[in-house]
ZAMIDREN-443539 format. One record per atom (N, C-alpha, C): residue in three letters; atom name; x, y, z. Coordinates in steps of 0.02 Angstrom, whole numbers. Layout:
% residues N
   type   atom       px       py       pz
    ALA     CA        X        Y        Z
...
END
This chain:
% residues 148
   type   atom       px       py       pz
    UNK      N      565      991     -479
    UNK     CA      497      976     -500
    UNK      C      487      901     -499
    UNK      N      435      908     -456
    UNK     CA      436      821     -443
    UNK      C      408      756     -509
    UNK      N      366      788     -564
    UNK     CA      375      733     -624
    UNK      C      427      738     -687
    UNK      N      444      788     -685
    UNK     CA      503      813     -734
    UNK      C      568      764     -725
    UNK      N      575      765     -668
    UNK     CA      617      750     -642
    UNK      C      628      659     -636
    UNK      N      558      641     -653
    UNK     CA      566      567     -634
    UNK      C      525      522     -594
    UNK      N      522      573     -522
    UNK     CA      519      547     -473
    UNK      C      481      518     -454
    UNK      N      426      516     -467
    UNK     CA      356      497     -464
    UNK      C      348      441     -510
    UNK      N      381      408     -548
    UNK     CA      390      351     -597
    UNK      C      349      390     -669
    UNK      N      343      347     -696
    UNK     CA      321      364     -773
    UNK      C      255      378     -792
    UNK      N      202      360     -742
    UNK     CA      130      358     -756
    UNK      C      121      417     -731
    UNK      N      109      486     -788
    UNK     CA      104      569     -756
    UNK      C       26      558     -751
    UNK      N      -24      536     -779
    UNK     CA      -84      560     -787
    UNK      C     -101      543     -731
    UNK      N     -104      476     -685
    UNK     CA     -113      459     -618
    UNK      C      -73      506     -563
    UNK      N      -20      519     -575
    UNK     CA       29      556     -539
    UNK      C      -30      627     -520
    UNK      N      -32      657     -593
    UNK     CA      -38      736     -593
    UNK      C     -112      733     -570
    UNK      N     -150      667     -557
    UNK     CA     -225      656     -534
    UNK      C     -213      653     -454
    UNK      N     -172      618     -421
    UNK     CA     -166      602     -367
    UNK      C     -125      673     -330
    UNK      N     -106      696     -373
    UNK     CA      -85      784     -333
    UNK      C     -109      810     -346
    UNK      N     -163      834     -381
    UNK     CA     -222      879     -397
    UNK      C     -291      874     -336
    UNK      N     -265      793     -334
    UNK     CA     -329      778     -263
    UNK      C     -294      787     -204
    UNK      N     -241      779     -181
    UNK     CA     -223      815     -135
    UNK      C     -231      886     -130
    UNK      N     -203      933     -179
    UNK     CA     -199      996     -165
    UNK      C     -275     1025     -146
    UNK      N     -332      973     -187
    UNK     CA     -402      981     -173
    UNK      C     -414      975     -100
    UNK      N     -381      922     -104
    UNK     CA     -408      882      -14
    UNK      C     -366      949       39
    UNK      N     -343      987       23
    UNK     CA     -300     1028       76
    UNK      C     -330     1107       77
    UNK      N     -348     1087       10
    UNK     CA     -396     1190        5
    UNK      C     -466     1178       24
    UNK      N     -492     1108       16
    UNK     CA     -552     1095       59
    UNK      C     -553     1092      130
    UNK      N     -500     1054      167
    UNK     CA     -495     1071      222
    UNK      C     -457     1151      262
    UNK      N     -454     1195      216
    UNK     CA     -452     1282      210
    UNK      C     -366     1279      248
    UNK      N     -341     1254      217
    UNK     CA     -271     1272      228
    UNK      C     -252     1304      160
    UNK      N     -231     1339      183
    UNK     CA     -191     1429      160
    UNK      C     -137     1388       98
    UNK      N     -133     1434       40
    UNK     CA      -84     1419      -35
    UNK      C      -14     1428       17
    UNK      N       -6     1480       36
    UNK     CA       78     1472       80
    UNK      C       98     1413      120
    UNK      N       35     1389      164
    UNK     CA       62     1319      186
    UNK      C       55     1239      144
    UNK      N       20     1260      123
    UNK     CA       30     1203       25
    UNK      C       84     1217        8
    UNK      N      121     1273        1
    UNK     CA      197     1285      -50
    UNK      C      239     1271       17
    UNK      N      230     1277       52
    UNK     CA      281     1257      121
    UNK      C      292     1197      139
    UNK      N      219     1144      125
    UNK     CA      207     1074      140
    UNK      C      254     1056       49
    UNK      N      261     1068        8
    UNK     CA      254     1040      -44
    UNK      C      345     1053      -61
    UNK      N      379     1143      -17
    UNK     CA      428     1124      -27
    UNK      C      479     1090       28
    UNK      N      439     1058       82
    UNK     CA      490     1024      120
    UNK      C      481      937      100
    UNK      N      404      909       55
    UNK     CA      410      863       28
    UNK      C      495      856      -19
    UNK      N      491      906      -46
    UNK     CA      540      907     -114
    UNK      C      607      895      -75
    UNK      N      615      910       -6
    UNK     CA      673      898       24
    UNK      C      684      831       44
    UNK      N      636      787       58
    UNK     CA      625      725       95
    UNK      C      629      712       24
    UNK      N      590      697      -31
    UNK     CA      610      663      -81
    UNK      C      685      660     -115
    UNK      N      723      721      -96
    UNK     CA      780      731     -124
    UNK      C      806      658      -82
    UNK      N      815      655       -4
    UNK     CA      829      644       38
    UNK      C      836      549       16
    UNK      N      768      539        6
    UNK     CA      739      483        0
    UNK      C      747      453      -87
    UNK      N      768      494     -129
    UNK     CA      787      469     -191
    UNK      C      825      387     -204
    UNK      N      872      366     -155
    UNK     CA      907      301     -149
    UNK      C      826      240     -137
    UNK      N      789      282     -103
    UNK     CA      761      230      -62
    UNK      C      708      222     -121
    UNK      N      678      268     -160
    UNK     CA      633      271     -216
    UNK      C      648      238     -271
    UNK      N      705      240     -278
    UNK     CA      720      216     -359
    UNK      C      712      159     -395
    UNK      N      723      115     -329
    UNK     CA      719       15     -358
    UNK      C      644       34     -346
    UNK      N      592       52     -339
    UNK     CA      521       47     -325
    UNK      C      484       37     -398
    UNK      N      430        8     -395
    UNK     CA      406       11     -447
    UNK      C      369       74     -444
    UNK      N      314       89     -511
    UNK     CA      324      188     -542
    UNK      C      252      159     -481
    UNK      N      195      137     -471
    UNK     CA      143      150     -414
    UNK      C      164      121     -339
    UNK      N      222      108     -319
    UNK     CA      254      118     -253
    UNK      C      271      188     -254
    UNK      N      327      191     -285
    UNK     CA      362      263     -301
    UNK      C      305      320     -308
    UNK      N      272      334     -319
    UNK     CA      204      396     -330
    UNK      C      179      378     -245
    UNK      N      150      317     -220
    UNK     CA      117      314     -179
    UNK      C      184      314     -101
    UNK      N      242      304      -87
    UNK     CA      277      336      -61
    UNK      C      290      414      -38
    UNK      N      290      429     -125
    UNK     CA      311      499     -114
    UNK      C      245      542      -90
    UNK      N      202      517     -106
    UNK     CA      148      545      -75
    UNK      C      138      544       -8
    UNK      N      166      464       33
    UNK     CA      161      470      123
    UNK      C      219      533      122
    UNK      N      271      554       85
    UNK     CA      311      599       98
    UNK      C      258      674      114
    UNK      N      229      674       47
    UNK     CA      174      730       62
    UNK      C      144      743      134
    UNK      N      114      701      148
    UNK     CA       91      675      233
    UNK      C      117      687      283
    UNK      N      178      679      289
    UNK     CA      240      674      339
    UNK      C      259      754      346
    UNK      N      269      803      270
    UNK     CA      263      856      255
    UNK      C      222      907      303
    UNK      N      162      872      279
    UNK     CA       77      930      302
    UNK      C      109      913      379
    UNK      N      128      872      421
    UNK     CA      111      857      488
    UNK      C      149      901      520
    UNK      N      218      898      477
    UNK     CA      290      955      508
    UNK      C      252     1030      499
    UNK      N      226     1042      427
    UNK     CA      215     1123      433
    UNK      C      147     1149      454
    UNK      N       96     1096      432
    UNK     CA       38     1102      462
    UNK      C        4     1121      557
    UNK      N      -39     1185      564
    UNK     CA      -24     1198      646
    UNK      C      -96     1160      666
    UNK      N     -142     1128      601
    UNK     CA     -195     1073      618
    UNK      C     -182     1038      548
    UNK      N     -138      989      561
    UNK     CA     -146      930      507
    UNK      C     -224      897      514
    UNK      N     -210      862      460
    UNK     CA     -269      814      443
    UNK      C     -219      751      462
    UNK      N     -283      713      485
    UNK     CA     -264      607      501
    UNK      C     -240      579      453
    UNK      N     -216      532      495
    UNK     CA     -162      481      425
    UNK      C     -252      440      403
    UNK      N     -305      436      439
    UNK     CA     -363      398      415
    UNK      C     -370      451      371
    UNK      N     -398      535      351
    UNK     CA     -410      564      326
    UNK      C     -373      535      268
    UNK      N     -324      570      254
    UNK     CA     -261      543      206
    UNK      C     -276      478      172
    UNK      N     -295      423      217
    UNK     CA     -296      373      168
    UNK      C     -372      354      140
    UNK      N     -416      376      160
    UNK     CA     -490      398      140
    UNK      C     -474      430       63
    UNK      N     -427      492       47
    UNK     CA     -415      542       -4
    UNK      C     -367      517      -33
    UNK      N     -322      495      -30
    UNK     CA     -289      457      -79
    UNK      C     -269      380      -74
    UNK      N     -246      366      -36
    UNK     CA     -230      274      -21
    UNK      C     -274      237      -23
    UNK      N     -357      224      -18
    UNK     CA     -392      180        1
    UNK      C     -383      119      -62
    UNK      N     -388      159      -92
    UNK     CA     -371      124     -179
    UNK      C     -302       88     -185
    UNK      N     -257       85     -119
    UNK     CA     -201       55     -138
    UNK      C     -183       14     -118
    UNK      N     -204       29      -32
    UNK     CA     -181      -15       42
    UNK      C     -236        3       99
    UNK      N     -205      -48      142
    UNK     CA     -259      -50      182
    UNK      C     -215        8      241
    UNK      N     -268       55      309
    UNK     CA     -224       79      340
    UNK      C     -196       59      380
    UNK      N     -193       23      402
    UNK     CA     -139      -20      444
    UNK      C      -74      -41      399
    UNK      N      -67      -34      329
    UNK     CA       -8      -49      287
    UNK      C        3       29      294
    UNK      N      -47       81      269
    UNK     CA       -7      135      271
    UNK      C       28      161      337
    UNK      N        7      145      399
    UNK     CA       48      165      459
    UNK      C      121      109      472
    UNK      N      126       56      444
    UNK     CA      162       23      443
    UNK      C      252       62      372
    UNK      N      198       57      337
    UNK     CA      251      120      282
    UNK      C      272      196      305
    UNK      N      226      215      352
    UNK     CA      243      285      377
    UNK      C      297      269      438
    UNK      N      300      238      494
    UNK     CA      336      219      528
    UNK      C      406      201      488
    UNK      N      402      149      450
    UNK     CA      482      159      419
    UNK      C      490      219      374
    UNK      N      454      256      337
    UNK     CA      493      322      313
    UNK      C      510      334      380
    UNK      N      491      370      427
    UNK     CA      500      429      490
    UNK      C      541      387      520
    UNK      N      580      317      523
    UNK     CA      620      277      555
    UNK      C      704      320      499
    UNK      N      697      307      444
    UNK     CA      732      324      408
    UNK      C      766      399      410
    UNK      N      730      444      446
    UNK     CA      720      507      475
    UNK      C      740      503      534
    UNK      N      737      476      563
    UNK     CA      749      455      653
    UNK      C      708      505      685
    UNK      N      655      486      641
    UNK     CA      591      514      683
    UNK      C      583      580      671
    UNK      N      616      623      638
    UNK     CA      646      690      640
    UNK      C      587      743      572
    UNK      N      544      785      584
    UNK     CA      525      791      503
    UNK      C      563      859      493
    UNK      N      589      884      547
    UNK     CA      628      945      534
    UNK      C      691      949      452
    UNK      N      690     1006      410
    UNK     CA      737     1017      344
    UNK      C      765     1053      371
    UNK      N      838     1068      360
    UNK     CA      908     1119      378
    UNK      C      847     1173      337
    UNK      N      874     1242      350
    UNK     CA      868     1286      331
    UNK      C      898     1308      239
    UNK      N      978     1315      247
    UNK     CA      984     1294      179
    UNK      C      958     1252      130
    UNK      N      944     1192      150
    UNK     CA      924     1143      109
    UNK      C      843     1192       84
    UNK      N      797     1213      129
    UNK     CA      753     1222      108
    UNK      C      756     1302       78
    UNK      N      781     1318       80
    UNK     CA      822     1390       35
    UNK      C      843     1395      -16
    UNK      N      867     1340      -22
    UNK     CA      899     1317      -93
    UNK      C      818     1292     -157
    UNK      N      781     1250     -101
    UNK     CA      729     1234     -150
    UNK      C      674     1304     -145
    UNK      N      672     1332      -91
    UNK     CA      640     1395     -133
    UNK      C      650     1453     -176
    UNK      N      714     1438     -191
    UNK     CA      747     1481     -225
    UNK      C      732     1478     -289
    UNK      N      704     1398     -304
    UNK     CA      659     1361     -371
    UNK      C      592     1402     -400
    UNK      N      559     1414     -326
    UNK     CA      514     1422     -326
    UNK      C      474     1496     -379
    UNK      N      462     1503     -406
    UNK     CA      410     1564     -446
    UNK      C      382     1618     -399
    UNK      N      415     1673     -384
    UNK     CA      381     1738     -350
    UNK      C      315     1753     -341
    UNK      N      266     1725     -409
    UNK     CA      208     1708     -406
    UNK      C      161     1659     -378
    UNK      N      197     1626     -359
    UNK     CA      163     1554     -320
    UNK      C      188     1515     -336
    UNK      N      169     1445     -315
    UNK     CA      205     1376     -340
    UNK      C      197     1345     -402
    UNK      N      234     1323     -433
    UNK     CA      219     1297     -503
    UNK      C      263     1201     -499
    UNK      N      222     1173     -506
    UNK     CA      245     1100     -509
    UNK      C      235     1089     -591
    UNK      N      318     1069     -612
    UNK     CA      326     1089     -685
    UNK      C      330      991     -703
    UNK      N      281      992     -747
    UNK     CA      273      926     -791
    UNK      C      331      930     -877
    UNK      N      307      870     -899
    UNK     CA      337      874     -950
    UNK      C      306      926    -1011
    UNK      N      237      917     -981
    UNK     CA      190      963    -1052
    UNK      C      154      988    -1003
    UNK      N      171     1031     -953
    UNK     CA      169     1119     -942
    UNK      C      152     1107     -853
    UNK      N      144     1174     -844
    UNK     CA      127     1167     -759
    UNK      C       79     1113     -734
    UNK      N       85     1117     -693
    UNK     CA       24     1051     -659
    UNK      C      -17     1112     -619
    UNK      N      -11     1148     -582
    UNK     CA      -28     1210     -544
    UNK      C       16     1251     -552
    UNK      N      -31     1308     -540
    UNK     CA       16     1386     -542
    UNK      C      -11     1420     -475
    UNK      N       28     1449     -433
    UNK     CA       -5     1501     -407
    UNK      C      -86     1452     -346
    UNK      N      -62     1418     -312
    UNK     CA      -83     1359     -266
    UNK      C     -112     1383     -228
END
């Protein structure tokens, strides 16, 4: 669970705002709860992945990272992603300009060697997390979503 856990740095209320508008920004553009829990559990793999690279970050690098992770995510499982302009229209405009965000996306996916493909296990293992009922992204004081 990606704030339980840390990962996202310490500021949950921005955190659990900035993934609430995503998950908005993705059911508006009518992509399906299965490919949200699919985009969301191969993020959780890249973040596992990318944990070294997150940690010296400060807590609004670290949130706004893990979020190009989100991105990088939708593009691998998504069969019509949305634009990295879309993307930064819905969440980044407020942070960077897009020419910084394609500059940050290029070194994640460098770090990847270009690759957005997850082993199979690896992503087996994290759905194994997952709630029979749908997805649940577990906070400190209760779900963030249920059932996506």
């Amino acid at each position: 669970s990606w704030l339980k856990d840390g990962v996202l740095g310490s500021d949950c209320a921005e955190t659990r705002k900035k993934l609430v508008r995503v998950i908005d920004a993705l059911l508006h553009a009518q992509v399906d709860d299965t490919e949200i829990a699919e985009m969301l559990i191969h993020a959780q793999a890249y973040m596992e992945e990318y944990k070294p690279v997150l940690a010296p970050l400060r807590d609004s690098e670290r949130m706004y990272t893990t979020l190009l992770l989100l991105v990088m995510a939708h593009w691998h499982v998504s069969d019509d992603p949305c634009s990295l302009g879309d993307w930064h229209a819905t969440i980044f405009a407020d942070y960077c300009e897009l020419e910084k965000l394609e500059v940050a996306l290029v070194g994640l996916l460098k770090l990847r060697q270009f690759r957005l493909r997850v082993d199979d296990d690896i992503l087996d293992r994290i759905r194994a997390t997952v709630p029979d009922n749908g997805l649940t992204l577990c906070v400190p004081d209760g779900p963030l979503l249920q059932e996506v």
